[in-house]
C-alpha positions as CSV (number, residue, x, y, z in Angstrom):
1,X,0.0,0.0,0.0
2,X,1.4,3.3,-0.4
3,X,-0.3,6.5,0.7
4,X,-0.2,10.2,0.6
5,X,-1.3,13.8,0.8
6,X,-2.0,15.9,-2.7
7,X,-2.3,19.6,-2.2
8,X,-4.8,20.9,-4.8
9,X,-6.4,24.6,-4.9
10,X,-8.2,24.9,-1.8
11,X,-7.6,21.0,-0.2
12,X,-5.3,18.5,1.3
13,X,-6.5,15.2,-0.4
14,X,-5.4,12.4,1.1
15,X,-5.2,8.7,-0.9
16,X,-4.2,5.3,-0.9
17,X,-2.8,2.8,-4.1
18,X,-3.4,-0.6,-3.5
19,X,-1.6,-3.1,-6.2
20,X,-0.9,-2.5,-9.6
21,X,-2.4,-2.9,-13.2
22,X,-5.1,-0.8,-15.1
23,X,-6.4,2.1,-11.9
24,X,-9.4,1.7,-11.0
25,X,-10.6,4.7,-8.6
26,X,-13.4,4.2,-5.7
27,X,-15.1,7.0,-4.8
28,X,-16.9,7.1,-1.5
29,X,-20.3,8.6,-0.8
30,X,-21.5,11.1,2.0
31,X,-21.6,8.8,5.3
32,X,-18.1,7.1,4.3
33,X,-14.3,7.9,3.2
34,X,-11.9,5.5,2.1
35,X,-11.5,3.2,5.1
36,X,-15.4,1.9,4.0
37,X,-14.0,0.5,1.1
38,X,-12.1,-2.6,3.0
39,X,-14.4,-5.5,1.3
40,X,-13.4,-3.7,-2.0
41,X,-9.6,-3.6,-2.1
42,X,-8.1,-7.2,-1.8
43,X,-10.6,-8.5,-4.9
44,X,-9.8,-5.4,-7.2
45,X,-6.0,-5.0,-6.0
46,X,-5.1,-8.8,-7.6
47,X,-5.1,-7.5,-10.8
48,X,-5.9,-3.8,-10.7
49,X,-4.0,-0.7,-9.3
50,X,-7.2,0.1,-6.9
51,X,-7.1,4.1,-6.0
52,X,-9.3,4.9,-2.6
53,X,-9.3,8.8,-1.4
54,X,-11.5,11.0,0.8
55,X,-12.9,13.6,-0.7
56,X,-12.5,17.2,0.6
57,X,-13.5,17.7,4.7
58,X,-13.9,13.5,4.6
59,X,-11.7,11.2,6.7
60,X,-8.0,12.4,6.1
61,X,-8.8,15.2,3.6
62,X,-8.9,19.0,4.4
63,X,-11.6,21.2,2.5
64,X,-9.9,24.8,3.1
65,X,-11.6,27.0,1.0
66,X,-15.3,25.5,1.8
67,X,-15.8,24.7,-1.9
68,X,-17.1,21.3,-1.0
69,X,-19.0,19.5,-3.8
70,X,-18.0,22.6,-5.9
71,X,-14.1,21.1,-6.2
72,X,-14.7,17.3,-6.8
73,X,-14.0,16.8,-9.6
74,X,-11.0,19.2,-9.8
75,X,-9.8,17.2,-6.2
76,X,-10.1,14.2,-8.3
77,X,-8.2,15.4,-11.7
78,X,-5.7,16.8,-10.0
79,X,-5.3,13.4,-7.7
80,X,-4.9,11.3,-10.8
81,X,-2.7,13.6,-12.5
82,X,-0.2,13.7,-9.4
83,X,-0.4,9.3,-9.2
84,X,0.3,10.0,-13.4
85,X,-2.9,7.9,-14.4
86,X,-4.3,9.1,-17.7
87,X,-7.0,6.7,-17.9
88,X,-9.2,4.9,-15.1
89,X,-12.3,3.0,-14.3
90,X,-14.6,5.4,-12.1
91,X,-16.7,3.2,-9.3
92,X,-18.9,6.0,-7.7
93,X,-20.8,5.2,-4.8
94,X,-23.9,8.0,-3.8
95,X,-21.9,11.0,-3.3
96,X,-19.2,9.8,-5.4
97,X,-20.8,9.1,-8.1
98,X,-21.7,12.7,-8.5
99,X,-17.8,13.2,-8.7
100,X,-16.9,10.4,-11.4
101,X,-20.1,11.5,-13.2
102,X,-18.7,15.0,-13.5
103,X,-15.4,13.9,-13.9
104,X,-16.6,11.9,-17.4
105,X,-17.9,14.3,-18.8
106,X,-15.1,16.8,-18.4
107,X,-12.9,14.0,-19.7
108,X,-13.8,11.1,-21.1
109,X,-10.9,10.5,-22.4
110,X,-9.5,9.3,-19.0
111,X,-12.4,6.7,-18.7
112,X,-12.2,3.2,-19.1
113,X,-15.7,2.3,-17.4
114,X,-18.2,4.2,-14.9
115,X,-20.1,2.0,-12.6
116,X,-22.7,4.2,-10.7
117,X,-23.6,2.8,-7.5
118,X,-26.8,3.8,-5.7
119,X,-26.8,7.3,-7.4
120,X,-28.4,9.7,-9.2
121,X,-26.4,12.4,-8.1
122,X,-25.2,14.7,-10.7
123,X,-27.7,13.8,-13.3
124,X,-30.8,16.0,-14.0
125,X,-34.5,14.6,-13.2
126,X,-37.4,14.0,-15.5
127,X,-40.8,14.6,-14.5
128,X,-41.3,10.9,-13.8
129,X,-38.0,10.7,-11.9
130,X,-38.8,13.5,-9.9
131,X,-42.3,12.1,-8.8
132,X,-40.5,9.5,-7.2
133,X,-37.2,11.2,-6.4
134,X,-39.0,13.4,-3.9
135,X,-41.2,11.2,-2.3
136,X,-38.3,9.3,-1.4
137,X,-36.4,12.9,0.4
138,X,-39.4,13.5,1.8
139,X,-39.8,10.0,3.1
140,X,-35.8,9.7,4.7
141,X,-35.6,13.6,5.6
142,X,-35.8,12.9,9.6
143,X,-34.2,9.5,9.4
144,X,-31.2,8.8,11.1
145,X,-28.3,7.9,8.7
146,X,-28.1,4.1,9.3
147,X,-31.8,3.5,8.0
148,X,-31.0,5.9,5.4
149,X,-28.0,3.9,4.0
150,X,-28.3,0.2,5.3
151,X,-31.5,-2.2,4.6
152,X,-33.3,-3.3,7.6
153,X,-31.8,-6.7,7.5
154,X,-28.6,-5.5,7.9
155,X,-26.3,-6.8,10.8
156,X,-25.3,-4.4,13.6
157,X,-21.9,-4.6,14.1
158,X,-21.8,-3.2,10.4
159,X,-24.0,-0.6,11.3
160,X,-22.0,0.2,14.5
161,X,-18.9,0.1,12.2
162,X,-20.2,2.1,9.6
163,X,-20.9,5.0,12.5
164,X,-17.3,4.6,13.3
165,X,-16.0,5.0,10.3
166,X,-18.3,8.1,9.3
167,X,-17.3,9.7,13.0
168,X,-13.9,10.7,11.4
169,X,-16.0,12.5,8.8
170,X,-16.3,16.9,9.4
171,X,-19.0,17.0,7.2
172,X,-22.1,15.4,6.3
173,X,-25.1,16.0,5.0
174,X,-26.1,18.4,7.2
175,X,-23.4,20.6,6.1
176,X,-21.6,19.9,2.8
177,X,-21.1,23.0,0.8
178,X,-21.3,23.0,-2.9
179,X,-23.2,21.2,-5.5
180,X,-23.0,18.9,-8.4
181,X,-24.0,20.3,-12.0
182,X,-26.6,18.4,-13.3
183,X,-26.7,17.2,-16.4
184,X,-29.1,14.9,-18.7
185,X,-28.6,11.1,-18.6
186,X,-28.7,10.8,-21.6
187,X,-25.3,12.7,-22.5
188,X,-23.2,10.0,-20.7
189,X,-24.1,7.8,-23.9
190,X,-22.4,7.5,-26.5
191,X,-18.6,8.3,-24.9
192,X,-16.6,5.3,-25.5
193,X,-16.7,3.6,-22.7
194,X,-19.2,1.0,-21.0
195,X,-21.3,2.2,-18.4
196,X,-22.8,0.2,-15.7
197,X,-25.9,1.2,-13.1
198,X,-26.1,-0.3,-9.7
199,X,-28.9,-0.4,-6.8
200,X,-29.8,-2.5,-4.2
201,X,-33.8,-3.2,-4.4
202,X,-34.3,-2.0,-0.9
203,X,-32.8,1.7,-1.3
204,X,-34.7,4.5,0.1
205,X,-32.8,7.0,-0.9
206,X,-32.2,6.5,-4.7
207,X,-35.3,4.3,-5.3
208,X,-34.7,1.4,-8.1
209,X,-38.1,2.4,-9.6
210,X,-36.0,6.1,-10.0
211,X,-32.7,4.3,-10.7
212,X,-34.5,1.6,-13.6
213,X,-35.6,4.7,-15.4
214,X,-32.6,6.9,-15.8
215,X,-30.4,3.9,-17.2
216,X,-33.1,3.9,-19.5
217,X,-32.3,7.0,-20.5
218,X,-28.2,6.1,-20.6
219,X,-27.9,4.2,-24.2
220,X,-26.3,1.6,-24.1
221,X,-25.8,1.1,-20.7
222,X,-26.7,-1.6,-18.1
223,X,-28.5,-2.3,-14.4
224,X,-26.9,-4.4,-11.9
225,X,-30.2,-5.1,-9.5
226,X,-28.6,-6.5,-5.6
227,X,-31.7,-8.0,-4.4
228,X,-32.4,-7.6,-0.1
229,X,-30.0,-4.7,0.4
230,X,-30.3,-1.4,1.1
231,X,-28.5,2.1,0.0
232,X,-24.4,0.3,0.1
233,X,-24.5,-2.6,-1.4
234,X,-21.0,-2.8,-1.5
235,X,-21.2,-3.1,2.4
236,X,-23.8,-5.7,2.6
237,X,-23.8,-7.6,-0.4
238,X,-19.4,-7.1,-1.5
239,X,-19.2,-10.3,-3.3
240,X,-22.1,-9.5,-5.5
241,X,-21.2,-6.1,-6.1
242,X,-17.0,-7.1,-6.5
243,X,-18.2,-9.6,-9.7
244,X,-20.4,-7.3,-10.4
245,X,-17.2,-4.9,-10.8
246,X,-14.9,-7.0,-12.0
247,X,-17.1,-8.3,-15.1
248,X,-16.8,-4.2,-15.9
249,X,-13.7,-4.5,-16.3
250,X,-13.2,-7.4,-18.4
251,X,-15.9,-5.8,-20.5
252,X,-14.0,-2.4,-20.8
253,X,-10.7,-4.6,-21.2
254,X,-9.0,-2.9,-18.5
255,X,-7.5,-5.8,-16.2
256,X,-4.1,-6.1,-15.3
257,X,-2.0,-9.7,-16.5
258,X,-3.5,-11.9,-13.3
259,X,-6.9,-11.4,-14.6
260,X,-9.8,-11.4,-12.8
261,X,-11.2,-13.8,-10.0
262,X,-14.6,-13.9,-9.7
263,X,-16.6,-16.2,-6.9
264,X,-16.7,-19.1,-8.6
265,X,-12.3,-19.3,-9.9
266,X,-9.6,-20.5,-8.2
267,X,-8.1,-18.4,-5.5
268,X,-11.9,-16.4,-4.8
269,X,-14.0,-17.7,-1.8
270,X,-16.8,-19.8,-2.9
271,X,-20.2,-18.5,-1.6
272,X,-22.9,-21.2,-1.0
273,X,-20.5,-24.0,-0.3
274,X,-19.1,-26.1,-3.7
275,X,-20.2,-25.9,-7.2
């Protein structure tokens, strides 16, 4: 692992590298910052060069100018340019998908794959979407975060980890500055690079009713559906969601010599005892 601090206008970022091959960058959402990323790394990092940071006033990061949301993407340019990575695969989760969604289209170029993950942060709302979209903030408005972002089946010693993790955290939701720009669906299409949606049925904050219709709008692009979880499915479902992300990137053909391992090849846990 190697680690560091990037000084970019207005922030300290702070990141982590993890293994080597094609980069493949995990962006955290609102309740998390890198360290929520642990059932990620050791799957992606056998044949990928797996890129975790905290976004500005998250974990180890400083936001200070108070740009919040505002800098994202210019955090995350600047980050890749300083690790000298011209092109990676963007895995946005919530929040963060709002940054690698802004970060495509200011340069696509530098894309290999998007996978948004219980988002639809940073793209614009039909009528239809909207309909749904704000029944469901005014529906979780008063919740506390943990029903917000974990399905009720959940266990609690990840919800009391998740609380941990996010207690490192000086903003939240409450108080992030800054917004995303928001910008059809439809004008990810068509960029040269495969584009993947991902929900857990049970979100309440991004509804997959919302979610289904939006990568309808995305040509060409596909829904991963993670059946009996909440809002992070990469917390509560990670195999499912790492072959979800690892048949990505054998799609986009950006996977390091090793290859791959799914849950069902050598040197991956089996799930479900033997085939």
């Amino acid at each position: 692992m190697e680690s560091g601090i990037v000084k970019t206008a207005g922030a300290e970022i702070y990141y982590q590298t993890h293994g080597a091959g094609p980069a493949v960058v995990l962006a955290h959402g609102i309740g998390g910052n890198h360290a929520l990323w642990y059932g990620q790394i050791d799957t992606l990092a056998r044949s990928n060069r797996v890129i975790l940071f905290d976004h500005r006033g998250f974990g180890l990061s400083r936001d200070l100018d108070g740009r919040g949301r505002d800098a994202f993407v210019e955090d995350l340019a600047a980050l890749l340019d300083h690790l000298g990575e011209d092109r990676v695969a963007l895995v946005g989760q919530s929040m963060g998908a709002g940054t690698s969604i802004g970060f495509a289209h200011q340069a696509p170029e530098r894309v290999a794959a998007l996978a948004i993950c219980d988002s639809l942060h940073g793209m614009a709302e039909s009528a239809a979407v909207k309909t749904i979209m704000d029944a469901a903030r005014a529906k979780t408005a008063a919740m506390d975060q943990i029903d917000r972002v974990l399905g009720a089946d959940a266990p609690r010693d990840l919800a009391m980890l998740y609380r941990q993790i996010a207690s490192f955290n000086a903003v939240d939701r409450h108080n992030l500055t800054g917004q995303f720009a928001a910008r059809p669906a439809a004008d990810l299409a068509g960029k040269g690079f495969p584009i993947l949606f991902l929900c857990g049925t049970e979100d309440v904050i991004f509804p997959i009713e919302a979610v289904r219709l939006v990568q309808e709008e995305v040509a060409g692009s596909f829904l991963v559906e993670v059946n009996d979880v909440g809002h992070s499915a990469f917390l509560e479902a990670p195999v499912q969601f790492n072959d979800t992300l690892l048949s990505l990137l054998q799609m986009a053909g950006h996977v390091g010599q090793r290859g791959a391992a799914h849950s069902n090849t050598a040197g991956y846990a089996r799930i479900g005892g033997e085939a």
